[in-house]
VEXFI-164215 format. One record per residue: residue number from 1; residue in one letter; z negated, x, y negated of N, C-alpha, C in turn. Coordinates in steps of 0.05 Angstrom, whole numbers, padded with zeros to 5 digits, always signed. Atoms other than C-alpha are relative to their C-alpha. Last residue first. Layout:
BEGIN
num | residuo | n_c3 | n_c1 | n_c2 | ca_c3 | ca_c1 | ca_c2 | c_c3 | c_c1 | c_c2
NUM | A | Z | X | Y | Z | X | Y | Z | X | Y
...
This chain:
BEGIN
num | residuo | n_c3 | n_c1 | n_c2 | ca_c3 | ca_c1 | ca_c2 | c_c3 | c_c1 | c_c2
214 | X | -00022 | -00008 | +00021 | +00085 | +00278 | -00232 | -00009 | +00028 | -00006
213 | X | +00009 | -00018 | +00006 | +00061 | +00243 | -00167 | +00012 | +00020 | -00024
212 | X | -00012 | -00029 | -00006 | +00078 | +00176 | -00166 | -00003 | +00028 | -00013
211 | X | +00009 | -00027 | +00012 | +00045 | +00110 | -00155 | +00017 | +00022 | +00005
210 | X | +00000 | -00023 | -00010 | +00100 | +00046 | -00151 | -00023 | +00021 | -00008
209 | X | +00006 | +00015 | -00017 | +00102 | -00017 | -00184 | +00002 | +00021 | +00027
208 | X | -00032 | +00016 | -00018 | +00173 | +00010 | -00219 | -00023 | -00010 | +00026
207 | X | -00033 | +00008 | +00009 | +00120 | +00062 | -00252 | +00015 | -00021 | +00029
206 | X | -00010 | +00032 | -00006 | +00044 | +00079 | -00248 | +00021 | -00006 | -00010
205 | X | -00004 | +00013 | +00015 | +00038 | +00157 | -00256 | +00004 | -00027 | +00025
204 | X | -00011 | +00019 | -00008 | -00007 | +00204 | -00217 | +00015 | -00022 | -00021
203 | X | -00010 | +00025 | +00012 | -00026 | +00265 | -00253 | +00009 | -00013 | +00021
202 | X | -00017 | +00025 | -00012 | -00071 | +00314 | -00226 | +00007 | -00018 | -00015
201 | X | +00015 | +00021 | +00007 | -00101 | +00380 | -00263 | +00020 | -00021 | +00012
200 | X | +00016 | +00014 | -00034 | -00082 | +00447 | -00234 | -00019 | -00031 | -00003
199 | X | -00013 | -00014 | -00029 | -00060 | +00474 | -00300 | -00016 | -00010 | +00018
198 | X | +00005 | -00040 | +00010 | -00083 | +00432 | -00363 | +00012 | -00001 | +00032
197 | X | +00016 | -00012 | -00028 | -00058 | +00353 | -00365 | -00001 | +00024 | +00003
196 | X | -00029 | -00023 | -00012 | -00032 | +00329 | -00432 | -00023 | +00005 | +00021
195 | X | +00018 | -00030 | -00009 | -00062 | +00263 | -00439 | +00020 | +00011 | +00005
194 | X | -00015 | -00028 | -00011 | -00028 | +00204 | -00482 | -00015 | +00019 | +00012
193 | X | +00011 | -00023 | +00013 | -00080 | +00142 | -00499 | +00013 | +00023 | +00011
192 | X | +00002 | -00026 | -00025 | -00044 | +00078 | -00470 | -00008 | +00021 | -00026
191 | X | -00007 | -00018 | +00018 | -00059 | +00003 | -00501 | +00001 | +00026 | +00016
190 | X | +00022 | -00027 | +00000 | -00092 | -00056 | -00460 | +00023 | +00015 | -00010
189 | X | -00009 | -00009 | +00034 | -00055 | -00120 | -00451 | -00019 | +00021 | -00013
188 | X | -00026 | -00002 | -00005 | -00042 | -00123 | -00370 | +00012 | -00002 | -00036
187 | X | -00006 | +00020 | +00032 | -00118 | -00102 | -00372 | +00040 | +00004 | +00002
186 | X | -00010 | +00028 | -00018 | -00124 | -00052 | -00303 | +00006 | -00024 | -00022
185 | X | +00017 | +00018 | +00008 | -00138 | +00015 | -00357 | +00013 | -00029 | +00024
184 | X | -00004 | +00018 | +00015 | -00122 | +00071 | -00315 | -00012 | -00024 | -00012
183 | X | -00020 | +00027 | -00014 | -00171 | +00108 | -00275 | +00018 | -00012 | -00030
182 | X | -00009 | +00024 | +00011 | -00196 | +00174 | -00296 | +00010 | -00022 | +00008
181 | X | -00017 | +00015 | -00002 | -00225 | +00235 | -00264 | +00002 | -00023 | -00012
180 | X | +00011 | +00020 | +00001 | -00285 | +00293 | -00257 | +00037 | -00016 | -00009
179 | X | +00022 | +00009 | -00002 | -00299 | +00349 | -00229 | +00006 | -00027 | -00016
178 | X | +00007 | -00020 | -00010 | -00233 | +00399 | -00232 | -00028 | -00024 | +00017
177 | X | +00005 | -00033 | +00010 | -00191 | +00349 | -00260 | -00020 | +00006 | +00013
176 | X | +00015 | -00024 | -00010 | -00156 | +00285 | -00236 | -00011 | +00024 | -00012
175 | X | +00012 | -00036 | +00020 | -00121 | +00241 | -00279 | -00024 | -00001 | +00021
174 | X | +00027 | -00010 | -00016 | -00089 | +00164 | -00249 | +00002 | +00034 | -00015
173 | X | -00002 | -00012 | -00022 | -00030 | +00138 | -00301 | -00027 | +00010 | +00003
172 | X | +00033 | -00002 | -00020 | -00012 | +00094 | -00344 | +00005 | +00019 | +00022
171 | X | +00007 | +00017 | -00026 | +00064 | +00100 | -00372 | -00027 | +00012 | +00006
170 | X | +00034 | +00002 | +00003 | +00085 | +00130 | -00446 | -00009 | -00020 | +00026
169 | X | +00016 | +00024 | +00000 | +00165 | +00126 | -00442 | -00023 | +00011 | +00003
168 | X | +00039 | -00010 | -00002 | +00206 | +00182 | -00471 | -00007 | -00034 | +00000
167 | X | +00018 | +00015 | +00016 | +00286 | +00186 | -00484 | -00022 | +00004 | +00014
166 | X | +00017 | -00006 | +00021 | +00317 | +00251 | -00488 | -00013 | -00024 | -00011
165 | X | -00011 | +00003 | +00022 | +00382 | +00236 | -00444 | -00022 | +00000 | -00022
164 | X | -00033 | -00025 | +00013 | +00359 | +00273 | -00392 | +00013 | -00010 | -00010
163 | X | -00025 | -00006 | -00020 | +00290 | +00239 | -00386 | +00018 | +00006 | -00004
162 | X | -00029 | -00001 | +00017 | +00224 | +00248 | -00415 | +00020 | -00005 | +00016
161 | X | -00023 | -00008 | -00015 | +00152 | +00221 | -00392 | +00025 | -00006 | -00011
160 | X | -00031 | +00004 | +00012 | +00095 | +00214 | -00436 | +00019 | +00017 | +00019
159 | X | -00024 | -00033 | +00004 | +00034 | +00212 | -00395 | +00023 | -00006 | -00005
158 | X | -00015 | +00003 | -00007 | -00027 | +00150 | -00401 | +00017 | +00026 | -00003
157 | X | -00020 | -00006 | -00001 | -00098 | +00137 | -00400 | +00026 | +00000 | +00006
156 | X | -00032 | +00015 | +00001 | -00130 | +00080 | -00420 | +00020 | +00023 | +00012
155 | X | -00017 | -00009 | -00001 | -00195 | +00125 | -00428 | +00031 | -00018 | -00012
154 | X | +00005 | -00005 | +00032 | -00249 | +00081 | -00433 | +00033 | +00014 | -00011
153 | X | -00017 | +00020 | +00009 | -00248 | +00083 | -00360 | +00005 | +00015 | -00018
152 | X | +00001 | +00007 | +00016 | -00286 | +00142 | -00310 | +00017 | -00022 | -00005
151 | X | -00022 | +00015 | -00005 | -00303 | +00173 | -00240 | +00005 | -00016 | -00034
150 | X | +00002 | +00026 | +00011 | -00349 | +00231 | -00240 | +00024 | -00012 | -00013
149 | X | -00030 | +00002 | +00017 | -00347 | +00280 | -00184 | -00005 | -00030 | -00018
148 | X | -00004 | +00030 | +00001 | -00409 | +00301 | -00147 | +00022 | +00002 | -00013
147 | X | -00010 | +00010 | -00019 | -00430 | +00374 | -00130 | +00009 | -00026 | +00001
146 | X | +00003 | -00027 | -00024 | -00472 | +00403 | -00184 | +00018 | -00021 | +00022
145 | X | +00015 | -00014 | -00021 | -00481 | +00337 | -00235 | +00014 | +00017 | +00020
144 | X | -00003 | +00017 | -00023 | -00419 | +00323 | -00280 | -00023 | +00022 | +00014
143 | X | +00004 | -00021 | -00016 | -00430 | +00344 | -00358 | -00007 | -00017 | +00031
142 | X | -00005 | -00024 | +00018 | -00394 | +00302 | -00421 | -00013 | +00026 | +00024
141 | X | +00020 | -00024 | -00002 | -00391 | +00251 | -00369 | +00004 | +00017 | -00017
140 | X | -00008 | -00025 | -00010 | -00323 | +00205 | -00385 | -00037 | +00011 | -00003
139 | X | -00015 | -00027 | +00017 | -00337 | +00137 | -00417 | -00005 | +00026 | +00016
138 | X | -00020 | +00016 | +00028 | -00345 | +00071 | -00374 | +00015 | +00028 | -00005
137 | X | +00014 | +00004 | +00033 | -00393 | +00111 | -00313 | +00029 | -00006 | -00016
136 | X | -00011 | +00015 | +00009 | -00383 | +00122 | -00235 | -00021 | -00007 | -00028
135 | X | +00030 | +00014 | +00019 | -00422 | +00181 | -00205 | +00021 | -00016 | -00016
134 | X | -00015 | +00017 | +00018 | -00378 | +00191 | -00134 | -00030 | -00010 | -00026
133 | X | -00017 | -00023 | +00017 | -00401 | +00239 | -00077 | +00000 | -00012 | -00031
132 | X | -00002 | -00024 | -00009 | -00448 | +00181 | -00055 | +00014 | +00021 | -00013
131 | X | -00002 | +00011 | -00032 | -00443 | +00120 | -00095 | +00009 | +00021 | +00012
130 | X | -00006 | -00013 | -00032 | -00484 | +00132 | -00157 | +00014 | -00011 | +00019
129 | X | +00012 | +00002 | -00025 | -00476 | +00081 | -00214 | +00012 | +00027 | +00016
128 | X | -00028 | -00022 | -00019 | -00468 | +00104 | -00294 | -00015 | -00018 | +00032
127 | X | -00007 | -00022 | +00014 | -00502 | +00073 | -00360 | +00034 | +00020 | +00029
126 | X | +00002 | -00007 | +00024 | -00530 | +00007 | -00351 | +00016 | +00026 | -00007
125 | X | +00017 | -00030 | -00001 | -00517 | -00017 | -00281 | +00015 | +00002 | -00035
124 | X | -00001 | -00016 | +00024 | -00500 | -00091 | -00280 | -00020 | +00017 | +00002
123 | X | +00023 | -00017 | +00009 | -00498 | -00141 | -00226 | +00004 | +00025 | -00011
122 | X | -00003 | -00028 | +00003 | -00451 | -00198 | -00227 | -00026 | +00018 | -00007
121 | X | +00010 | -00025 | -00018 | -00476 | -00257 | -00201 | +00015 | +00026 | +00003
120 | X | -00015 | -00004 | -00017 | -00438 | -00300 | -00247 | -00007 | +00024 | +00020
119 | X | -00009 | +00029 | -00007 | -00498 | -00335 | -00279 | +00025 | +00010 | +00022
118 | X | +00017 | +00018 | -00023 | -00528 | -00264 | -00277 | +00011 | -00024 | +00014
117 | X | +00003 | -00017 | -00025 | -00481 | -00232 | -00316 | -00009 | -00023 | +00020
116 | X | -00032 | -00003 | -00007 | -00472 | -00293 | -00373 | +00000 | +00016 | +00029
115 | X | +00000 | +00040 | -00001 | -00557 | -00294 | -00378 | +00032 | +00001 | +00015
114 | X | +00007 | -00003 | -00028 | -00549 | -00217 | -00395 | -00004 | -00020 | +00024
113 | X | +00026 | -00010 | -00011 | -00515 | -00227 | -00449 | -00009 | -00004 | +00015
112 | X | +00008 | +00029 | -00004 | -00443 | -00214 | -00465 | -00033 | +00000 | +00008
111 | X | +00027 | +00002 | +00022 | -00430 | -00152 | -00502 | -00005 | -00029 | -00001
110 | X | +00014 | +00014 | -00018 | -00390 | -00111 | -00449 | -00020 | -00011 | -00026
109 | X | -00009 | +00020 | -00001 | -00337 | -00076 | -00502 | -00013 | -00022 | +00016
108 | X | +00008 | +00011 | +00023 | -00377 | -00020 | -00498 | +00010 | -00019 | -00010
107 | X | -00015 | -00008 | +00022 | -00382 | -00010 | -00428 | +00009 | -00006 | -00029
106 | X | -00010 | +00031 | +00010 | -00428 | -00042 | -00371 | +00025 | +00029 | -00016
105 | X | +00010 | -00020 | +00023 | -00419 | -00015 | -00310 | +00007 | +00006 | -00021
104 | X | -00011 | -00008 | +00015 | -00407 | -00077 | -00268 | -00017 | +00023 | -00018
103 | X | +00022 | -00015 | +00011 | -00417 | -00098 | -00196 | +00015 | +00014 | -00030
102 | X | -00019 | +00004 | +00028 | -00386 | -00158 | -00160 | -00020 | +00016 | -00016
101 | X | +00009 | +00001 | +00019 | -00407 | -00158 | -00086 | +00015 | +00003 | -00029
100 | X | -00007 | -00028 | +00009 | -00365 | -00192 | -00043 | -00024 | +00004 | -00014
99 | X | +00006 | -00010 | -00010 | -00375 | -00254 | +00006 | +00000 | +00037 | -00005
98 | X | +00032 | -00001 | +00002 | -00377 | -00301 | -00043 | -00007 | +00019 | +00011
97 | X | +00017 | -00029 | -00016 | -00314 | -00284 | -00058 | -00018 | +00001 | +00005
96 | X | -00017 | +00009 | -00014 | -00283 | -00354 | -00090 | -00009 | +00022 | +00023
95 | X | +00008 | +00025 | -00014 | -00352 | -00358 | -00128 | +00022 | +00007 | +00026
94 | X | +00017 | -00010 | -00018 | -00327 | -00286 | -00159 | -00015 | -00020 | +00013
93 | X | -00015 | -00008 | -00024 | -00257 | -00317 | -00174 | -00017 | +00018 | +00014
92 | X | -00007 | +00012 | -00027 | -00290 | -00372 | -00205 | +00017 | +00019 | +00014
91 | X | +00009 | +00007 | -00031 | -00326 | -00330 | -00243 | +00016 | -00022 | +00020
90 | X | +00011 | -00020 | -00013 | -00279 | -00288 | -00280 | -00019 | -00017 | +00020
89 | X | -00018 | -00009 | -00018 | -00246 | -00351 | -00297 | -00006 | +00027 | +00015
88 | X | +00002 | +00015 | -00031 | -00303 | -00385 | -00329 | +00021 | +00012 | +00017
87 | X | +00031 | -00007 | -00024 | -00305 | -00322 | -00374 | +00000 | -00020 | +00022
86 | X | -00007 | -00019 | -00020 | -00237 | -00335 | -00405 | -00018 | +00006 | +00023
85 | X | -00010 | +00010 | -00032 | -00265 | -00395 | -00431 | +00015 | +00016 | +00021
84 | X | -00032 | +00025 | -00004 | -00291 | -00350 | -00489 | +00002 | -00007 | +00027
83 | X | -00017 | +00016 | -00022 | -00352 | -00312 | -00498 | +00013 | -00019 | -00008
82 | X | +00017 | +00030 | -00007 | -00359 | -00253 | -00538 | +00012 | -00016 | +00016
81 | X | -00001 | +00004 | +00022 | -00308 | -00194 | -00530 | -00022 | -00011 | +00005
80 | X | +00009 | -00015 | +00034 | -00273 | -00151 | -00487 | -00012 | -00006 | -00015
79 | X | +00002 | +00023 | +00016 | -00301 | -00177 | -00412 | +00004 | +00013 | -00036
78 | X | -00005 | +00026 | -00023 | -00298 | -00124 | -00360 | +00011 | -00022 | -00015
77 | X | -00017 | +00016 | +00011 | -00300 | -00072 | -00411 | +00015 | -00023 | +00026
76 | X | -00002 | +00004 | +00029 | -00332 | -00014 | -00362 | +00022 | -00021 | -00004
75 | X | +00018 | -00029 | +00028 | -00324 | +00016 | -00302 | +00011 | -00010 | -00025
74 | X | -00026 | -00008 | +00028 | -00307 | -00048 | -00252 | -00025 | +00017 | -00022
73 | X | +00015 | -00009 | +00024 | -00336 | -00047 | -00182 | +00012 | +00001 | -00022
72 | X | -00025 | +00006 | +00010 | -00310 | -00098 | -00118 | -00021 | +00014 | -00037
71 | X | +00020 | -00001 | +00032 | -00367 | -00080 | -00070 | +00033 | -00001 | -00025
70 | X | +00030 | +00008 | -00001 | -00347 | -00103 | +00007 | -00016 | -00002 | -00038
69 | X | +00022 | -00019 | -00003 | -00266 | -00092 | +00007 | -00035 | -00023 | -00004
68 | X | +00029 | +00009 | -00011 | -00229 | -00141 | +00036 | -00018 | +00024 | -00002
67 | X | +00026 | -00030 | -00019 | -00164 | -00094 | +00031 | -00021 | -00015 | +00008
66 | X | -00010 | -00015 | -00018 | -00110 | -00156 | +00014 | -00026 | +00025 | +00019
65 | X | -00007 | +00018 | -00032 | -00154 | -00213 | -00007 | +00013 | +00025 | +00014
64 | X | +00028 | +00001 | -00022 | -00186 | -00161 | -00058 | +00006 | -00015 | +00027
63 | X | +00009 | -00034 | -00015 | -00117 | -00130 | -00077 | -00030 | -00009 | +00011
62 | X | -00009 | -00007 | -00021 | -00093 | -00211 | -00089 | -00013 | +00028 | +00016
61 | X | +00005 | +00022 | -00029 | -00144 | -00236 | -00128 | +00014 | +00014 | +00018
60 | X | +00020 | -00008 | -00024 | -00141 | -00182 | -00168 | -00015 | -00010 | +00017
59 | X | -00009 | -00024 | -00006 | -00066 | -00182 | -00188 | -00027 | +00001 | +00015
58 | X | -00008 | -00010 | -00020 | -00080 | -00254 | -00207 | +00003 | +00021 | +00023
57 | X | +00022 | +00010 | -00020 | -00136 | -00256 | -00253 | +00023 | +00003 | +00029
56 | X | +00028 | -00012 | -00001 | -00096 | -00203 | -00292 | -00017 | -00012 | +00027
55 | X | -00011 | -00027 | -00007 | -00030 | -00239 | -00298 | -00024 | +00021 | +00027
54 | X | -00002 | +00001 | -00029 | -00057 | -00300 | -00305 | +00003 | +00019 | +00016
53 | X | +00028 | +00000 | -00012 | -00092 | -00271 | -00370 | +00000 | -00011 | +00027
52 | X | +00020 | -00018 | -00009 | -00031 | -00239 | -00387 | -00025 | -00004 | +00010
51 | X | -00007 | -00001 | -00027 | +00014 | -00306 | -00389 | -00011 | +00027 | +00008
50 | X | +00018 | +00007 | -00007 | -00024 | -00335 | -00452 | -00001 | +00020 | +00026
49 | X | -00007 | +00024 | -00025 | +00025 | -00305 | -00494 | -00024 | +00010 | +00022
48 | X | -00006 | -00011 | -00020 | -00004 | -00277 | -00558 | -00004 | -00015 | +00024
47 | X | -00008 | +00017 | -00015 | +00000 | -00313 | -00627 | +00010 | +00018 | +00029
46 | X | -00038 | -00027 | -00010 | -00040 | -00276 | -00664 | +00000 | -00021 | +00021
45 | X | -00023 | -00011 | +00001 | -00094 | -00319 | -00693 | +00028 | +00004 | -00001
44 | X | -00004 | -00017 | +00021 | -00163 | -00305 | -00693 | +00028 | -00008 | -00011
43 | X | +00022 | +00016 | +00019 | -00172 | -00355 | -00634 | -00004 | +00019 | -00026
42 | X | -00002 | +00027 | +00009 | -00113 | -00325 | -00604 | -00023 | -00013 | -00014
41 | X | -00033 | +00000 | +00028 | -00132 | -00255 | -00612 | +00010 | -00027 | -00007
40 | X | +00005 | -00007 | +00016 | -00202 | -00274 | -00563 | +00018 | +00007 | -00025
39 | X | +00011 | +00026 | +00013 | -00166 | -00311 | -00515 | -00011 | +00009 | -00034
38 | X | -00031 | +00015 | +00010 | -00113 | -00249 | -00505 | -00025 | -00031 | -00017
37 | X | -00008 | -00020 | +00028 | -00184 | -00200 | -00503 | +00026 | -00023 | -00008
36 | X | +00012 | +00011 | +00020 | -00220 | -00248 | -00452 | +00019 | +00004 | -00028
35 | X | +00000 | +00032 | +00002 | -00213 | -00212 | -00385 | -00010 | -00009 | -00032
34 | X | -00009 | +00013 | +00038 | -00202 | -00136 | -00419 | -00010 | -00025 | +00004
33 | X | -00018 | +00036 | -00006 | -00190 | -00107 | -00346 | -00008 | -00015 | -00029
32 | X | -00003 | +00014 | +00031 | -00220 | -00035 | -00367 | +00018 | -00019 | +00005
31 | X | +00011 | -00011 | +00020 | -00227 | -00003 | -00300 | +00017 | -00017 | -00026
30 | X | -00019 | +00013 | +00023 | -00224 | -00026 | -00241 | -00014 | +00006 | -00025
29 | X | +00013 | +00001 | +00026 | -00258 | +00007 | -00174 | +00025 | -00007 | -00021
28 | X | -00014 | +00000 | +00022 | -00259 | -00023 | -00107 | +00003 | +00012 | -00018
27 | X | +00001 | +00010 | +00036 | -00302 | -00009 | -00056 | +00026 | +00005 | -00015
26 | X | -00007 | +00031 | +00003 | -00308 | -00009 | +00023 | +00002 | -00008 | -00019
25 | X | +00022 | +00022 | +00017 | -00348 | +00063 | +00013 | +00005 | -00031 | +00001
24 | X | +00025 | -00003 | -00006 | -00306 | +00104 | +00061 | -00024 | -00016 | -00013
23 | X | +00009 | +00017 | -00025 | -00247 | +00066 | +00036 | -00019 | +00008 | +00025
22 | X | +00015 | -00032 | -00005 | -00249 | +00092 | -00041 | -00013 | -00023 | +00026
21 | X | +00014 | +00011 | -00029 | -00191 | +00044 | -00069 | -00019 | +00027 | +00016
20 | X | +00005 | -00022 | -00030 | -00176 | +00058 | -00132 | -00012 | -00010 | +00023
19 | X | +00029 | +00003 | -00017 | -00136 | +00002 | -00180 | -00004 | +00023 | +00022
18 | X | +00022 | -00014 | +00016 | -00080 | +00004 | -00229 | -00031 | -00002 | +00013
17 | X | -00001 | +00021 | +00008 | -00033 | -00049 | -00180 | -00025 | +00019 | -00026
16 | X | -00014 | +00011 | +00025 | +00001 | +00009 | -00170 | -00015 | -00026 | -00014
15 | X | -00013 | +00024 | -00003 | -00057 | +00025 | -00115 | +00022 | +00001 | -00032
14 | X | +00002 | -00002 | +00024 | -00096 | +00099 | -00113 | +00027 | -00027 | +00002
13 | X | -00025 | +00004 | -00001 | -00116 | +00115 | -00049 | +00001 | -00021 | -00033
12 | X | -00002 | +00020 | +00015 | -00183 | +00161 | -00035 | +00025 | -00013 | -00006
11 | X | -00026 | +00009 | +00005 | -00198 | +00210 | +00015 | -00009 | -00029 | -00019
10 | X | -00002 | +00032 | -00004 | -00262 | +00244 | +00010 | +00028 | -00009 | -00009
9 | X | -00007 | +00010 | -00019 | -00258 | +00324 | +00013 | -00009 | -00034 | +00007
8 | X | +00025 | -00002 | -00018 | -00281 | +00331 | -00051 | +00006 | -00001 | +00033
7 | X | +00018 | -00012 | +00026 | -00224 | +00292 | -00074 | -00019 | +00002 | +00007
6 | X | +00020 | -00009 | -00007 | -00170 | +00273 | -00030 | -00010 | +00009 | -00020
5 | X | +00016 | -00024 | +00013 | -00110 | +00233 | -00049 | -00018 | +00011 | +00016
4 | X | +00026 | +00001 | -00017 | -00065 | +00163 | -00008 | -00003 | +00043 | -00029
3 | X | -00002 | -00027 | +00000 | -00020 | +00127 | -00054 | -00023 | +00020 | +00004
2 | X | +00012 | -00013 | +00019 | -00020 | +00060 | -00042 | +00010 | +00024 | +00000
1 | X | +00000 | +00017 | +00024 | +00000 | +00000 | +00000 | +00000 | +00017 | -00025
């Protein structure tokens, strides 16, 4: 389905649909899905089509029906804003899972209150969660404990790719480095932040619904 990695010696597979799959653990991870952010512009607004927030709830209905993982984790910006009716839609598709967990670490765009969590039995780590090798946190570690690798959002990243007639697209993509790594942003209206990648640093790009190694 994916595109299979190792890190640390733990294999990990890295989905077009902007999602990691880490299948020694049975977990998910998603990073900066936005639910809310299109409702939120429209009620300001901007006239932005509705058809990203199906988008969104879709894509991860399906990657959880497909793997059946056990802990379904999102790093950071779950929810961009205050609440809007977007939110009933996050939970009905964690009602529809009863049998998952639904864990969030929050991020700065998380600024629902704690009441909202709960009601959708999401459970919320404050700053970073442990899961073995793996210290999962929103914004990047400025220093990764001795032996662990920390997994990040916030980011958005993305890599400008050229082609031989000199044009340039900006596409999402998975980042590796030495100790610690990035996920794309999963939001199907989310923004890309360019990285150049230093020597021996991993790029994966998301293109044509495809991961590929660049």
């Amino acid at each position: 389905m994916g595109l299979e990695f190792e890190v640390l010696s733990e294999r990990v597979e890295m989905l077009a649909e902007k999602i990691l799959f880490l299948p020694a653990h049975h977990s998910i991870l998603v990073a900066d899905v936005h639910f809310g952010k299109v409702n939120h512009f429209r009620k300001s607004g901007i006239a932005v089509p509705l058809l990203a927030n199906d988008k969104n709830a879709s894509t991860l209905i399906d990657v959880i029906q497909q793997l059946k993982p056990q802990r379904i984790i999102f790093l950071g910006d779950l929810f961009h804003s205050y609440y809007n009716q977007e939110w009933e839609t996050v939970g009905q598709i964690i009602r529809h899972f009863s049998n998952c967990s639904f864990e969030l670490v929050l991020g700065n765009h998380d600024v629902l209150s704690a009441q909202q969590y709960s009601r959708h039995r999401i459970k919320v780590h404050l700053h970073q969660l442990d899961l073995g090798q793996w210290v999962l946190s929103h914004q990047p570690m400025e220093q990764v404990p001795i032996g662990q690798y920390n997994l990040a959002g916030h980011i958005h990243p993305g890599i400008r790719l050229k082609g031989t007639a000199k044009q340039a697209l900006l596409l999402p993509c998975f980042y590796f480095g030495k100790n610690a790594g990035l996920l794309p942003a999963f939001g199907s209206f989310t923004g890309l932040a360019q990285i150049v990648p230093k020597k021996d640093e991993k790029i994966f790009v998301v293109a044509n619904e495809k991961v590929i190694a660049v």
